[in-house]
ChimeraX commands (.cxc) that place a marker at each C-alpha (Angstrom):
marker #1 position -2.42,-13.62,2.62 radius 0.5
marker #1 position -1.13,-11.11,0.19 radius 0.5
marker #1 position -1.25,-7.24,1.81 radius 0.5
marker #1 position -1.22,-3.88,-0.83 radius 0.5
marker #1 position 0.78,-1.04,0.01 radius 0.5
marker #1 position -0.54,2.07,-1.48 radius 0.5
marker #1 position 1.67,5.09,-2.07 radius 0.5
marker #1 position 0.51,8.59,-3.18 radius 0.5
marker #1 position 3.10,10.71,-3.37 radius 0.5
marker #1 position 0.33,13.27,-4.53 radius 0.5
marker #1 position -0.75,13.23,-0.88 radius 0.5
marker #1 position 2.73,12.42,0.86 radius 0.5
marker #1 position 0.60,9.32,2.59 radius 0.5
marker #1 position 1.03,5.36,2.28 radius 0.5
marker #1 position -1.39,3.20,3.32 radius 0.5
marker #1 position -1.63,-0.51,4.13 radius 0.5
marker #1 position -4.41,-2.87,2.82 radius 0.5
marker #1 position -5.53,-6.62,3.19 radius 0.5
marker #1 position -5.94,-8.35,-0.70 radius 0.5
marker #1 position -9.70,-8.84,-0.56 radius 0.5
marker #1 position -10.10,-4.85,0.46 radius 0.5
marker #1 position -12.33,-3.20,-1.39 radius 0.5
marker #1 position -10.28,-0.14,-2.20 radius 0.5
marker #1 position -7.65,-2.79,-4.03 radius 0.5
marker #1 position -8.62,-1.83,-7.30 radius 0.5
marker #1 position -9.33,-5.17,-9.32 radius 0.5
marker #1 position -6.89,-4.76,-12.30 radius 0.5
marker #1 position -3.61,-2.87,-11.04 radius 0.5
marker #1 position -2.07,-1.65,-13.71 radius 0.5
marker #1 position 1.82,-0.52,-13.63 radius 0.5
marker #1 position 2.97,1.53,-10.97 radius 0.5
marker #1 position 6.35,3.45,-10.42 radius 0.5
marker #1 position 7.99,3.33,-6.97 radius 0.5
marker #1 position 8.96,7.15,-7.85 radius 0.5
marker #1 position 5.68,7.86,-8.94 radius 0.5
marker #1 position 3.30,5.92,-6.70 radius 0.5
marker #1 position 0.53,3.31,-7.24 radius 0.5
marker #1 position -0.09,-0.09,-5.71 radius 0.5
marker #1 position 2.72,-2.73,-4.50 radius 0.5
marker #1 position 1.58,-6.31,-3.13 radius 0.5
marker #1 position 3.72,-8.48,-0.51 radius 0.5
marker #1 position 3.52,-11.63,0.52 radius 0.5
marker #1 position 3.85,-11.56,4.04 radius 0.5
marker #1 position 2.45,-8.50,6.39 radius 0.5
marker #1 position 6.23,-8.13,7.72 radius 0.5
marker #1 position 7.37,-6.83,4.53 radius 0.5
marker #1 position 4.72,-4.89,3.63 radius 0.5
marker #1 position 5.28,-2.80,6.96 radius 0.5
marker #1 position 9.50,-2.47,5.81 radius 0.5
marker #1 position 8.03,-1.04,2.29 radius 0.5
marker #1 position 5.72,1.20,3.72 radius 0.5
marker #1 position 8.67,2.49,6.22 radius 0.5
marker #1 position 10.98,2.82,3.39 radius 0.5
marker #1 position 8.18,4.70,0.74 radius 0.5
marker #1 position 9.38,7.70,2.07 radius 0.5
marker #1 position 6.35,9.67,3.34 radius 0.5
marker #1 position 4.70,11.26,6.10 radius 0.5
marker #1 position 1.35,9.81,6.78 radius 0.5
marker #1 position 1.71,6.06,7.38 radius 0.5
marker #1 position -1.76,4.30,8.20 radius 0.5
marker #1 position -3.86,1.35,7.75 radius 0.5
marker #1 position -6.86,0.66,6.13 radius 0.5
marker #1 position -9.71,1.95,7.85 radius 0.5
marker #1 position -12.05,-0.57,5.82 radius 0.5
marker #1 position -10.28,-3.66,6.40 radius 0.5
marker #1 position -8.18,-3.17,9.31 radius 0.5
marker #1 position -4.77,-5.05,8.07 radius 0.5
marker link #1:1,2 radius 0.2
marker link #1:2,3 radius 0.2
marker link #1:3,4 radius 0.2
marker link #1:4,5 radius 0.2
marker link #1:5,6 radius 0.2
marker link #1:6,7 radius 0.2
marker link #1:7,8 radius 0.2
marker link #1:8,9 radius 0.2
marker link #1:9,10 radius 0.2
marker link #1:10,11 radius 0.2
marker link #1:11,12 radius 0.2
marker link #1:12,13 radius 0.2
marker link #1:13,14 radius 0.2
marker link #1:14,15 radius 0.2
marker link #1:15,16 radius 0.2
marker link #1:16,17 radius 0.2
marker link #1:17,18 radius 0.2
marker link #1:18,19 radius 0.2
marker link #1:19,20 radius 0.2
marker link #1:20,21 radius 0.2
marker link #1:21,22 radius 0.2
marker link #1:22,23 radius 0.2
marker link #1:23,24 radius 0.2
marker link #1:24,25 radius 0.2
marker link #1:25,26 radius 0.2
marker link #1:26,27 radius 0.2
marker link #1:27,28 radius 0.2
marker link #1:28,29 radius 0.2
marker link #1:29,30 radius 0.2
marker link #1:30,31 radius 0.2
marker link #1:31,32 radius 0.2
marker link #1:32,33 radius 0.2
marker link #1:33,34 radius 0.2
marker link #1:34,35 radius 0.2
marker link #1:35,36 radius 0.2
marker link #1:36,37 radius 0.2
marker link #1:37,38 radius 0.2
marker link #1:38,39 radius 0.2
marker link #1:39,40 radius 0.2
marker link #1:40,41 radius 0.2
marker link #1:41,42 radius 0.2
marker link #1:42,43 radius 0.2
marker link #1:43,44 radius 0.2
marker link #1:44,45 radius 0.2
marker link #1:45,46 radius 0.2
marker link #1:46,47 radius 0.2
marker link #1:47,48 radius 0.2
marker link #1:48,49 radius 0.2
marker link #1:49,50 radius 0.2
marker link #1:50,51 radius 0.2
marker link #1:51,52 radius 0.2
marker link #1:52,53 radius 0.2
marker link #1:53,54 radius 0.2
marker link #1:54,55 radius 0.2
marker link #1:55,56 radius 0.2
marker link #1:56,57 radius 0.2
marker link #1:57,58 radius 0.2
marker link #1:58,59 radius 0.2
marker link #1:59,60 radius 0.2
marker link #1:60,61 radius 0.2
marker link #1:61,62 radius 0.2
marker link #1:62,63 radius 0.2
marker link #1:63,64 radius 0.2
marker link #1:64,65 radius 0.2
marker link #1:65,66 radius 0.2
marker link #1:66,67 radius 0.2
view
């Protein structure tokens, strides 16, 4: 299973999705780890190390799809 990390840096939050969420917007286009935008991982364990190392404040998951 493939888990999205979303950071907005606009917001200071990152937040942790599954693949078939429907907040995963269908066509990701390029994202900038600077910037923000939407980062897939193979594995849930290092999609949690990402989302520790984005650099934020607000860390959560998904209320949708519970990841």
């Amino acid at each position: 299973m493939i888990y999205w990390v979303h950071i907005a840096r606009s917001i200071d939050r990152v937040t942790l999705h599954k693949e078939r969420c429907s907040e995963v917007p269908a066509n990701v286009f390029s994202s900038d780890f600077w910037e923000g935008g939407w980062f897939d991982y193979p594995d849930k364990e290092r999609a949690l190390r990402a989302m520790e190392q984005a650099g934020t404040n607000v860390q959560r998951r998904c209320a949708l799809c519970r990841p």
